[in-house]
N, C-alpha and C positions, 0 to 999 in steps of 0.2 A: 795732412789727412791720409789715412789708411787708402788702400785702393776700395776696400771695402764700402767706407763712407763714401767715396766717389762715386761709387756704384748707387748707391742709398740715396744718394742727393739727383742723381741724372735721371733714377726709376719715380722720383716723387716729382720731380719737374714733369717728365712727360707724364705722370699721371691726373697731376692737375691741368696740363694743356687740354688731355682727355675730355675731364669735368667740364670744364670752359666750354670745350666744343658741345658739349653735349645740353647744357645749359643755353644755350646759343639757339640748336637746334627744337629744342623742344619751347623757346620764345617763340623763334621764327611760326611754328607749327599754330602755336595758340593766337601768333599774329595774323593767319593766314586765315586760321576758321574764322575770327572776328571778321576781316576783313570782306570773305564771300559771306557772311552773315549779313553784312552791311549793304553788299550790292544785292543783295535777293530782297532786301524790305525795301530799297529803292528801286528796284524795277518791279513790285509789288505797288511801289505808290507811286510811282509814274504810269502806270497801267489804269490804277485807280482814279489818277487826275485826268488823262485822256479819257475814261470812259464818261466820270462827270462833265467835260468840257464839251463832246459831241453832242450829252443827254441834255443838257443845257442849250445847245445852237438848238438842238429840236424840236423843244419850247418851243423858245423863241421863234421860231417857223412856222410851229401851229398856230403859236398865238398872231401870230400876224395874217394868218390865212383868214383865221375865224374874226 
């Protein structure tokens, strides 16, 4: 091989290492927003179940007063 083509060959490896990386990063990224996606509708309905399960004792409270 030419030095030429060595050169061609070692510039197109690290170029696709590049791609790879970048590819990698821009998963990680769209894994990440799903991810706090995920915990914001769970602590959205863990919010929502506590409020139901107090509003629910409280019934139940009045109805036994009354």
């Amino acid at each position: 091989m030419a030095e030429t083509e060595i050169a061609a060959l070692t510039l197109g490896i690290q170029i696709g290492m590049l791609l790879m990386l970048l590819v990698q990063v821009i998963g990680s990224t769209i894994d990440d927003r799903r991810d706090r996606r995920a915990v914001r509708e769970a602590v959205k309905r863990s919010a929502g179940e506590l409020y139901l399960s107090s509003f629910r004792r409280y019934q139940l409270r009045e109805r036994s007063r009354a």
